[in-house]
KEFI-269475 format. One record per residue: z, x negated, y of N, C-alpha, C in turn; residue in three letters. Coordinates in steps of 0.2 Angstrom, whole numbers, plus 5000, padded with zeros to 4 digits. Example, Ala and Ser with C-alpha at 12.3 -4.5 7.8 and 13.67 -1.06 7.14 Angstrom:
BEGIN
503949344972503949384978503949344984Ala;503549364989503649324995503949365000Ser;
END
This chain:
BEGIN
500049964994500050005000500049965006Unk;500649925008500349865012499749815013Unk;499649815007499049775008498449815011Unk;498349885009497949925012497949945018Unk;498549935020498549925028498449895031Unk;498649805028498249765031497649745034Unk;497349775027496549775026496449825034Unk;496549885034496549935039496449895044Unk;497149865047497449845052496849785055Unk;496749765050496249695051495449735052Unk;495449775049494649815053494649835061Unk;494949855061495249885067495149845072Unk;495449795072495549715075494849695076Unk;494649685072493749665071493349705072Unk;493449775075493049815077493049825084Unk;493849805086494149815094493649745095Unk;493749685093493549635094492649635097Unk;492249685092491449665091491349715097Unk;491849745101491549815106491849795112Unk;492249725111492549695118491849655122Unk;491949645129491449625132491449545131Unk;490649535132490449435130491049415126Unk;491049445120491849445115491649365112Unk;491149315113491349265113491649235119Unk;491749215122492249225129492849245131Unk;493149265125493649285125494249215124Unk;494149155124494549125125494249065130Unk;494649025133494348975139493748935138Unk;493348945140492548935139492648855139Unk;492048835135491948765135491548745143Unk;491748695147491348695154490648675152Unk;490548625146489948595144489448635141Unk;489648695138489248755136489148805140Unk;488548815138488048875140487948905136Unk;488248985137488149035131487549055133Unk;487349095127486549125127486949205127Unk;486349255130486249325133485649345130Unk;485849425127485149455125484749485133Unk;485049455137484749505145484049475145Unk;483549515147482949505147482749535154Unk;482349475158482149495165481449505166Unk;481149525172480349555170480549545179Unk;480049535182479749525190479449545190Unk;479049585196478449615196478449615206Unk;477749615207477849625214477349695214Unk;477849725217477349815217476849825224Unk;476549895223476049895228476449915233Unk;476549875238476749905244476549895252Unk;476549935254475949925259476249935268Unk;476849945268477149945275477249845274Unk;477149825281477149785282478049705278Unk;478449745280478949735280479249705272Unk;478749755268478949765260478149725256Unk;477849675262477449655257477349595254Unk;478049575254478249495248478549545244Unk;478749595244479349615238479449595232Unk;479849575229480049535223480349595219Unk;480349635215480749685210480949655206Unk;481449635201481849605197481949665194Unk;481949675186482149725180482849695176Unk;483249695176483749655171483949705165Unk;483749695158483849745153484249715149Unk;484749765146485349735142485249775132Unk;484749735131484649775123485049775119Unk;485849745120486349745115487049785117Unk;487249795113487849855112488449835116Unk;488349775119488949735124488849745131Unk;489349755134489449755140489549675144Unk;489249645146489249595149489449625158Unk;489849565161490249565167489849505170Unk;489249495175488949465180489049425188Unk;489349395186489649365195488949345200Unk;489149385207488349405210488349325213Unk;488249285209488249225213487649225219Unk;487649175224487149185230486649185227Unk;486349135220485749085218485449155212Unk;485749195210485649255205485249335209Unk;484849335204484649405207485149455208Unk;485749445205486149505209486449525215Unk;486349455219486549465226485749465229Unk;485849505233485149515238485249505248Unk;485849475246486049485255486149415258Unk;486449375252486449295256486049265259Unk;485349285256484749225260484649155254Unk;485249145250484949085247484349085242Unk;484349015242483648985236483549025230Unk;483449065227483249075220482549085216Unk;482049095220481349095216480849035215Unk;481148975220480948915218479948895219Unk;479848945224479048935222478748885223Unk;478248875221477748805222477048815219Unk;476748795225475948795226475548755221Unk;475248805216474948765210474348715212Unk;474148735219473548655219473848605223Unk;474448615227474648575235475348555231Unk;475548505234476248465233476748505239Unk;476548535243476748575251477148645247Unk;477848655249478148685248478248725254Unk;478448805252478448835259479248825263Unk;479248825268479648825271480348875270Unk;480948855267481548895265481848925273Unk;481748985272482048995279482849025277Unk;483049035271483449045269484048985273Unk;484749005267485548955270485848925263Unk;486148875265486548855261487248885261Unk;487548895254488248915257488948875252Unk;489648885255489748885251490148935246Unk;490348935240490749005236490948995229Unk;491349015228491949015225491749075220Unk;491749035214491549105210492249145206Unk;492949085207493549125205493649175211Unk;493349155218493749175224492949285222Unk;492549265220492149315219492349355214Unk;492549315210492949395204493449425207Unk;494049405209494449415214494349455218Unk;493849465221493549505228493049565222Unk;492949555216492849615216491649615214Unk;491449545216490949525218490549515213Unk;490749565207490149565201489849605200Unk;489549615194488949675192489049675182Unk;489249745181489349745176488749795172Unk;488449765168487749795166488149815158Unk;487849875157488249915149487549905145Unk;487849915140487349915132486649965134Unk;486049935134485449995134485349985140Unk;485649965145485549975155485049935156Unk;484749965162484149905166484249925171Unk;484349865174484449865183484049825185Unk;483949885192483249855196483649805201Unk;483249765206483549725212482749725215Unk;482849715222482249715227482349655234Unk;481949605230481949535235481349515239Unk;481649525247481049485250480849425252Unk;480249405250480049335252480149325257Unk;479749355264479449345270480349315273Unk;480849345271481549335273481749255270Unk;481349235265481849175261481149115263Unk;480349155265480049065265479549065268Unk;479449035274478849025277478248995272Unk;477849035271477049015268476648945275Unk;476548965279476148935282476048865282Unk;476548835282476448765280476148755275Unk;476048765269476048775262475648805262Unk;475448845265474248865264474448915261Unk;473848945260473449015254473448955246Unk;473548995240473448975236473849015229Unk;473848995226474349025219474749005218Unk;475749035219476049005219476549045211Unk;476848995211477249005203478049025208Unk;478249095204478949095207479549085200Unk;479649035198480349015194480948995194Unk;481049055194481749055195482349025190Unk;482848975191483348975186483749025182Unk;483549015174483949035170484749055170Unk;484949015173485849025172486149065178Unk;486549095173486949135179487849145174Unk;488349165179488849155178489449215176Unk;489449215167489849285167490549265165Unk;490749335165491849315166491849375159Unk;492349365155492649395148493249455150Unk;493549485147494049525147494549475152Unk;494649445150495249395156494949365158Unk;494249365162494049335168494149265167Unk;493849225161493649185160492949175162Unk;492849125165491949115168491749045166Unk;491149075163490649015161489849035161Unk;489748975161488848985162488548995156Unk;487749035157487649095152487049095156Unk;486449105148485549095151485549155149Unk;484949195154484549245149484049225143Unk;483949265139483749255132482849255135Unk;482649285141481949295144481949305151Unk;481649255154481249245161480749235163Unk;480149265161479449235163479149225171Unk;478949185172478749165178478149205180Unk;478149225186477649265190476949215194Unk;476649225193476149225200475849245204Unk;475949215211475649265215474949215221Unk;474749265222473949235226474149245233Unk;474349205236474549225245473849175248Unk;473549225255473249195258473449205265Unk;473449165270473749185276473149175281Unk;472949255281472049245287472449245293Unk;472049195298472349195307471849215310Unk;471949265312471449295317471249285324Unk;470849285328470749285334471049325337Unk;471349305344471549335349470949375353Unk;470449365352469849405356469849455355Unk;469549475344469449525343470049585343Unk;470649575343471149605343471449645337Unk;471049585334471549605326472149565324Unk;472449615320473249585320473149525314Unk;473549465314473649435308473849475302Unk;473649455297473549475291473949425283Unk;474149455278474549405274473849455268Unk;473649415265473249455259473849435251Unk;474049475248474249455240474049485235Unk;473949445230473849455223474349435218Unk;474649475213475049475208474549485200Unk;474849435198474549405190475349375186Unk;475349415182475749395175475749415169Unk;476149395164476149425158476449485158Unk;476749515163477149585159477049625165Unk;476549615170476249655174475449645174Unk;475249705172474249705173474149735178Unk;474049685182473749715190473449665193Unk;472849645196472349625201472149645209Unk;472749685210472649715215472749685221Unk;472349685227472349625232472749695238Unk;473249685240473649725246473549695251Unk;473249725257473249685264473549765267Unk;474049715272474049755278474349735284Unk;474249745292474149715296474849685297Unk;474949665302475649665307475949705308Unk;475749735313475849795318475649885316Unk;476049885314475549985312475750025318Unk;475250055321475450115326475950165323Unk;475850165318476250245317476950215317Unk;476850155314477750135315477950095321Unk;477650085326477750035332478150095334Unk;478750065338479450135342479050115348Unk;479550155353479350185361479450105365Unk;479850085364479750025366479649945366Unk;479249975361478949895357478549835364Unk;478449895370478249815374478749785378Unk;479149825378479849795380480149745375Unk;480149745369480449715362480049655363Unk;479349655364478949605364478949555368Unk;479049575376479049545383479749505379Unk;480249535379480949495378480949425372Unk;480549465367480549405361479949355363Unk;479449375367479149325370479449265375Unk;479849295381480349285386480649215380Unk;481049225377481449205370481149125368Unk;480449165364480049125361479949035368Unk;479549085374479449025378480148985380Unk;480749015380481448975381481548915376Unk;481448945369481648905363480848865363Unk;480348875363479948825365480048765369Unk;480148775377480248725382480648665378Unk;481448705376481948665374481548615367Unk;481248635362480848595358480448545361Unk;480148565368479748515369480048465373Unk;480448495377480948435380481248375373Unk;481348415367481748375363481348305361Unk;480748335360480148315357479748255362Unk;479948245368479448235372480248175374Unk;480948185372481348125374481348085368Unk;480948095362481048055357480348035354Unk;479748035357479248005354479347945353Unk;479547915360479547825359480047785353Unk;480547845350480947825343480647805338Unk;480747775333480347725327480647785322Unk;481147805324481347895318481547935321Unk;481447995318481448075320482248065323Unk;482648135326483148165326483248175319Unk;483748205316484048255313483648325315Unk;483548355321483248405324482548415322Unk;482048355323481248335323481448335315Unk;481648315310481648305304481548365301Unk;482248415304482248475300481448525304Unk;481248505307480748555309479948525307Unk;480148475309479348425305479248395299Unk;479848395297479748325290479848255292Unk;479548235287479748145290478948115296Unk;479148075301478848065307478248015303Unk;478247985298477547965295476848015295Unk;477148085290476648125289476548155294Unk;476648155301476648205308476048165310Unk;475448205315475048175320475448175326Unk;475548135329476048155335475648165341Unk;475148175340474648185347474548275347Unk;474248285339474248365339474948395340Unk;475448365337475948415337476448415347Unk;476248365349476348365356475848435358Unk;475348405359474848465359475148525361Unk;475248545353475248615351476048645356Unk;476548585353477048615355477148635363Unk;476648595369476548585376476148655375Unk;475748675375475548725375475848775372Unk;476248795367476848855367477148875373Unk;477448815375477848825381477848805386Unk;476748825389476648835395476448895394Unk;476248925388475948985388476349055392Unk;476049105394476349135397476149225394Unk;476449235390476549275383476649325388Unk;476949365391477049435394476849445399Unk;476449395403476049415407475149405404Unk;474949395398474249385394474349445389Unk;474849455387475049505380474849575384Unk;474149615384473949685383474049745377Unk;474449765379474749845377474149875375Unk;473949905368473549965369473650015361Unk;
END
């Protein structure tokens, strides 16, 4: 009779065990391991056509096992979508030119995140969507039209039943491509700049080329030339100060700290075109040439 309830008492055990969440985790994770995750990720960039929404990155995360896993939204993880930092990693398949990160570095505390509350708990069978914009994390323009590969890292960081935390891959991450070309229009004819994209991968069938302009009438507000005089107003302040800065350090043999993070390193610069250009920004006289129609 005891033994039988042994036996009972021991299933139970191992039942409460296999239904607990990342129940390998349940005791203090080894720092040098990385557990593996059934979570399966899928990208896709959809068709979207208001200006605003036309880098969008969707993320799928599907959890095909009967576990509950606990996901800390670390900055570099699809689960956070507000810090701004690096996570898609992209780079230009014919150029060595990567796009400019306009994103932040930060720093955080992933015990200080479970504490606060700063996870994402996905259950057995769930897919959760997430919605990332490029145009927010990387300037193209340096880095040209081309085909660029977005790769994102595998690792992300889950906590057990007592908030033990250790790093943990998804089981599937396939890289996206996308076709970005950046056409620069004339100021004569009076058409807006334009970003042209193409999405190609294995878990999306689509070829379709999305343009659309800058500026839409229907959505420009009642005082879009008020907004504009001002961020031009802006534009030529923070220009001059560039040009000043620019124009006290030619004769240096090395950039600023300043010039470095805007230009690169002063080898690869023409320093005649980029005086140029940058004299000409802020002489221009943007609110009084800019036509309203």
């Amino acid at each position: 009779m005891r033994i039988g309830r042994l036996i009972f008492a021991l299933s139970q055990c191992i039942a409460i065990s296999l239904a607990a969440p990342t129940q390998d985790l349940t005791m203090a994770p080894d720092p040098m391991k990385i557990y593996s995750t059934p979570l399966k990720v899928i990208m896709k960039v959809p068709n979207n056509r208001g200006t605003n929404k036309l880098i969008d990155v969707t993320v799928w995360i599907n959890n095909p096992s009967e576990r509950t896993y606990k996901i800390l939204n670390s900055p570099t993880s699809f689960f956070d979508t507000k810090s701004g930092a690096e996570r898609f990693n992209p780079k230009n398949k014919s150029s060595k030119e990567k796009p400019r990160f306009l994103g932040k570095s930060m720093k955080w505390s992933p015990k200080a995140a479970l504490e606060n509350g700063q996870y994402t708990m996905i259950g057995p069978g769930k897919t959760l969507h997430f919605r990332h914009k490029l145009e927010n994390l990387y300037d193209f323009r340096k880095s040209g039209s081309g085909v660029y590969t977005l790769r994102p890292g595998k690792l992300i960081l889950i906590a057990d039943a007592h908030n033990n935390i250790a790093l943990a891959k998804y089981s599937s991450l396939p890289p996206i491509d996308i076709t970005i070309s950046v056409a620069r229009s004339s100021f004569v004819d009076g058409v807006s700049d334009q970003l042209v994209l193409r999405s190609t991968n294995e878990t999306v069938h689509t070829d379709a080329i999305y343009i659309d302009g800058s500026c839409s009438a229907a959505g420009t507000p009642p005082n879009a030339r008020e907004i504009i005089e001002e961020s031009a107003a802006l534009a030529k302040r923070v220009a001059r100060r560039a040009q000043a800065h620019l124009n006290s350090h030619l004769q240096h043999q090395t950039w600023s700290p300043q010039l470095r993070t805007w230009f690169g390193g002063r080898d690869g610069v023409n320093i005649q075109t980029l005086q140029h250009d940058i004299n000409a920004i802020a002489g221009e006289d943007y609110p009084r040439n800019y036509k309203a129609s």
